[in-house]
N, C-alpha and C positions, 0 to 999 in steps of 0.2 A: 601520512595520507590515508582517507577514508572514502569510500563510496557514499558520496549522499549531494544531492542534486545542487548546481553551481546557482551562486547567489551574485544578484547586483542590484546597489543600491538607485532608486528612481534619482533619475536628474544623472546619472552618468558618472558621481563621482568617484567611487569606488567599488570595483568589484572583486572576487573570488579570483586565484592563479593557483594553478595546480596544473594534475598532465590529464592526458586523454587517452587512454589503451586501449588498442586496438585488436580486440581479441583474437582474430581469425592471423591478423600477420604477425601479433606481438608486438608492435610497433610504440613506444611511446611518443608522443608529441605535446611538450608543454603549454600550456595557456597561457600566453601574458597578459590577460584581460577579459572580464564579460562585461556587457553592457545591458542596461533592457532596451527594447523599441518597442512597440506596439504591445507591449505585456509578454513580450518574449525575450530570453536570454541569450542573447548571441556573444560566440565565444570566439575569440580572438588569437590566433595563432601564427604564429611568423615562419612557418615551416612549410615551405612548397609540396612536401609528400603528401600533405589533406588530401589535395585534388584525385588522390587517385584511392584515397582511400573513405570517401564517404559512403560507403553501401558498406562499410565494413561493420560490427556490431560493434559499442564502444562500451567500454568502462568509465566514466568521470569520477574524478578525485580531488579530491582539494586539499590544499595546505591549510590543512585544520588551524595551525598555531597563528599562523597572520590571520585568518578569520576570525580565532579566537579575539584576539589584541584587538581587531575593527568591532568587535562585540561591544567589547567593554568599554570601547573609547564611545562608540553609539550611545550604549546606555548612559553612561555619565554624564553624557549632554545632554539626554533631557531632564537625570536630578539638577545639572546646574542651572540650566533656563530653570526650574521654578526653586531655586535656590535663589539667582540673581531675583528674580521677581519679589521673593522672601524679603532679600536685606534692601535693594536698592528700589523698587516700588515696582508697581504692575505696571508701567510706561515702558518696560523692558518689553522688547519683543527683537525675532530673530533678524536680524538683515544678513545672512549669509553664513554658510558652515562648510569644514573640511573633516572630515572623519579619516583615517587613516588605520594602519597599525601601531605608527609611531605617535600619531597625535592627537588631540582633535583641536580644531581651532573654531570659533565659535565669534562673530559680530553679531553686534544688538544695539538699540536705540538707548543713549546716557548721555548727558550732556555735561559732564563732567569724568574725570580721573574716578576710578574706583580709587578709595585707598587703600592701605594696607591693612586697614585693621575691619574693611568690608570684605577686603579679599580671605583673611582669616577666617571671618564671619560664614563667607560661602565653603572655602571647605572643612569646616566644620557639619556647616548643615550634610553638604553631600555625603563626607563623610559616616556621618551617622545615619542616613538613610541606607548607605551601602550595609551597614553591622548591624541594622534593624531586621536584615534578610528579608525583604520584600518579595513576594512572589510577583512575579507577570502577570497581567491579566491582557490576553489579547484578542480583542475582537474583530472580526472578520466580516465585510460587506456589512456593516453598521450603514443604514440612509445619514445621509449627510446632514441633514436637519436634524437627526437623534445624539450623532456625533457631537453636534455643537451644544445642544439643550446638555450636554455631560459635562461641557466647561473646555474641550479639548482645543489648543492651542492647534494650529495648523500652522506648517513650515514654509520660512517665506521662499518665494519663486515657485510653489508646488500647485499644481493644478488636480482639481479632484473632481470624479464624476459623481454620479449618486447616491455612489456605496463606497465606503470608506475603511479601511483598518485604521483599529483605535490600541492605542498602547496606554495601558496605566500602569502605573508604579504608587499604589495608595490613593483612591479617587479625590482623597484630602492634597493631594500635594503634588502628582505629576500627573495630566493627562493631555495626551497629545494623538494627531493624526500623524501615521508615518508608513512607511513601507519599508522599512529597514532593519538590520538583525540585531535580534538583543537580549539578554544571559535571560534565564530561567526566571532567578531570582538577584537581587540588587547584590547578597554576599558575593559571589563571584566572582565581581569587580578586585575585591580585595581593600583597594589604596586605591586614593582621588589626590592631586597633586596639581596646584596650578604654578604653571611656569612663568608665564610674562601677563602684560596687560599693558594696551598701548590705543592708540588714538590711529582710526584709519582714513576718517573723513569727521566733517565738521558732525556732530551729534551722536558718530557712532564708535563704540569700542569694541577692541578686539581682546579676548581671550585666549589662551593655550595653553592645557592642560594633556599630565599624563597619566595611566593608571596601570594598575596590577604591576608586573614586570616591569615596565617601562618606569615606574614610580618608582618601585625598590630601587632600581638600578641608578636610580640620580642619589637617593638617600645614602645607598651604598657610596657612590663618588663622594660626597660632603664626608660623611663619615671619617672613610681614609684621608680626607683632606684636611677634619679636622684634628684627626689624629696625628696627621704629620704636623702643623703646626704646632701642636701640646708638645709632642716630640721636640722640635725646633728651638720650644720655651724652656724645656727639661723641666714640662711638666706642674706646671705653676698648680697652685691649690685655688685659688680663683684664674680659668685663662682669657677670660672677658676684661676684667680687669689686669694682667700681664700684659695684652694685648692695647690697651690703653693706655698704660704709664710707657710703651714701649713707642708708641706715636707720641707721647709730647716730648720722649727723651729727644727724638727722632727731627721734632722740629725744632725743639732746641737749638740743637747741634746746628739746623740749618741755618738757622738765623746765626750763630757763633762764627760757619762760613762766611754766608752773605757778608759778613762784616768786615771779614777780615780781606776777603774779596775786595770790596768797597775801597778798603783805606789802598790795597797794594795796587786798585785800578787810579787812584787819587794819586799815589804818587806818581803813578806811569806818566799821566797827562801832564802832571807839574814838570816829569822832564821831559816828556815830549815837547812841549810849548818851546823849549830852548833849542831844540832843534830844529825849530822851523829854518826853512832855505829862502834865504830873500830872495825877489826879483820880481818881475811885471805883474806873477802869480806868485804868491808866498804859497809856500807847499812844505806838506810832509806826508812822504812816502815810504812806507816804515814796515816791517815785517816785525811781531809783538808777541808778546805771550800774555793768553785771554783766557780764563775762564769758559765760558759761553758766547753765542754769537751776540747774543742779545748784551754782555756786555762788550763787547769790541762795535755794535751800533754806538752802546752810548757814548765812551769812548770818542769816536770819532764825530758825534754830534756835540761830545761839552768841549772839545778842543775848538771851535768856532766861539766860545763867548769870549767877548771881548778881543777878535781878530776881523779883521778887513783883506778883502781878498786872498783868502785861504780854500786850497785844495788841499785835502787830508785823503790820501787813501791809506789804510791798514790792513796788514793781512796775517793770519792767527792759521797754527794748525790746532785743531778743536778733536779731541777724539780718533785722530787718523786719517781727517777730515780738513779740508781746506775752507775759510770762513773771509767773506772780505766783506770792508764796509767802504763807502765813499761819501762824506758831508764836502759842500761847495758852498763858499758865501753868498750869502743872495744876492752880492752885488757883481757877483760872478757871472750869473745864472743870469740876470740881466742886460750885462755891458756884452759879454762874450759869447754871452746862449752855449755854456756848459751845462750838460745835462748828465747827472752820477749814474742816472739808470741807463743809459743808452752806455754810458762808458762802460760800466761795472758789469754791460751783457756781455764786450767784448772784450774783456779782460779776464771774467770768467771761465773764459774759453781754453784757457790755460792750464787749467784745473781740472778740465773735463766735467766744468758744473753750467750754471744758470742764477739769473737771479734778477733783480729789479728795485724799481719805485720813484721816487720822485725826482725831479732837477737838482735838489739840495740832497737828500738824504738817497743814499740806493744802498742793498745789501746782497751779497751772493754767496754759494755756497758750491763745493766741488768736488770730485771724489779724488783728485791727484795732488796733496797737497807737496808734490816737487815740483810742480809746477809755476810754487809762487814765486821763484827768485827773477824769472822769465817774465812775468806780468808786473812785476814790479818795476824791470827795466824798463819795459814799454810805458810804462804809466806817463813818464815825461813829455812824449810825444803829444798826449792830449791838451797838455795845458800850455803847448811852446807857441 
């Protein structure tokens, strides 16, 4: 912390936190906020002892290092608006910003996806503005009409009176109206890093970007992460390509399951079919060993071709997990008005789960799979 007078950004979005020293009692009392209002700083404190201490002479301090971080996240959004203007056209213009220590987040008019290799494009540019070391040039109470004859972009929602502070970064490449804090020179910054890029509304895109610290610190993350994968591969001498033959092996293999899956779900049905129970309803009510829920669905949906009044319910423990399916003839669902979804909720119930869907086809799932030998009992009931 340093003595030097408390900042906030116009429009209320971010300001300075530090403490307040109170020299005559010693008293410290943190700031969780400044705001401006009327061109004035008002400081935001959540400590009842203020009231008795405003006649006291104060010290103001601030946490220089998050100031620092909202510096640099400020500056690099105005190299990225005239970056974004650079790669994607002058139709760029601001619709809304969040400046932060951790971030800055940045909407603008585009009516398409940035791609990836615009998004390159941009930090590159920003990038190389920052190691051009640009100095600041900042002008103060500029008439508003001189302001704009200088090209200066002005921020949207911001309202401005006569006189204006102008920020340039190179009058070829950044100038803008703003009231907000920003490094000396563009080196400072360090690293420019964008993180995401996304759609917020119809015509407008969002940006978010990290810099200085906040940048290493992701760089840093990939890093060890790509190191532990190398690690993983024991170090392949191409690990782009390791990592490639290592996904087709991969589905390979899947499809080698799938298959094998497939023929042992084939045979299940062939012998299940012979166990069907005859009577008013032909039924098979079957407790099975399944792979996936999705196949004890199908399962229980191919067991109806070629059957007439068939009620199939099957019940599978899946991973630890209880999985049930229920297929009904359709000529069931219409003579009898049996319904698999309205059954399969209250069978479910057994299981400690839920589940649903149509008159013919319903499916559930549950966390008690000792449950099933119970709901299996019960299942007869629905169809007598």
């Amino acid at each position: 912390l340093e003595t030097t007078p408390f900042y906030a950004e116009s429009g209320g979005q971010v300001g300075d936190t530090g403490v307040l020293v109170f020299t005559t009692s010693g008293i410290s009392l943190p700031v969780i906020d400044t705001k401006k209002e009327n061109d004035l700083i008002v400081h935001i404190l959540s400590d009842a002892r203020i009231e008795n201490l405003a006649s006291e002479p104060v010290k103001a301090s601030i946490a220089t290092l998050r100031r620092r971080a909202i510096t640099h996240h400020h500056s690099s959004t105005h190299l990225m608006q005239a970056a974004l203007q650079e790669v994607l056209g002058k139709h760029v213009a601001q619709k809304g910003s969040l400046v932060n220590e951790d971030l800055l987040r940045f909407d603008f008019s585009h009516f398409q996806k940035v791609t990836d290799e615009e998004i390159k494009q941009i930090e590159q540019i920003v990038n190389a503005k920052i190691a051009e070391n640009i100095p600041l040039l900042e002008e103060r109470n500029v008439p508003i009409a001189e302001a704009k004859d200088k090209g200066a972009m002005a921020l949207f929602g911001e309202k401005y009176g006569d006189f204006v502070r102008v920020i340039t970064f190179d009058k070829n490449f950044s100038v803008e109206l703003c009231g907000g804090t920003h490094v000396p020179s563009t080196s400072e910054i360090g690293l420019f890093k964008i993180t995401s890029e996304s759609s917020v509304a119809t015509g407008v895109r969002r940006i978010e970007a990290i810099t200085s610290q906040k940048a290493y610190e992701l760089l840093s993350e990939q890093e060890a992460l790509l190191s532990e994968i190398n690690d993983l591969l024991k170090a392949p001498k191409d690990l782009v390509k390791a990592v490639a033959t290592l996904i087709e092996s991969n589905s390979a293999l899947q499809k080698t399951v799938a298959a094998y899956q497939q023929k042992e779900i084939s045979g299940l049905k062939n012998s299940l079919v012979k166990e069907i129970v005859a009577g008013p309803v032909n039924s098979i009510i079957k407790q099975v060993s399944a792979p996936t829920a999705d196949a004890l669905k199908n399962l229980a949906f191919d067991l109806q071709e070629n059957q007439e009044n068939l009620f199939v319910l099957l019940a599978a423990e899946i991973e630890g997990k209880a999985s049930l399916a229920i297929s009904i003839s359709k000529g069931l669902v219409d003579s009898q008005g049996l319904d698999a979804g309205k059954i399969i909720r209250e069978l479910a119930k057994e299981v400690q789960g839920g589940g649903g869907g149509q008159p013919f086809l319903a499916t559930a799932g549950g966390q008690n799979p000792a449950g099933i030998p119970k709901l299996l009992s019960l299942a007869p009931s629905y169809i007598a």
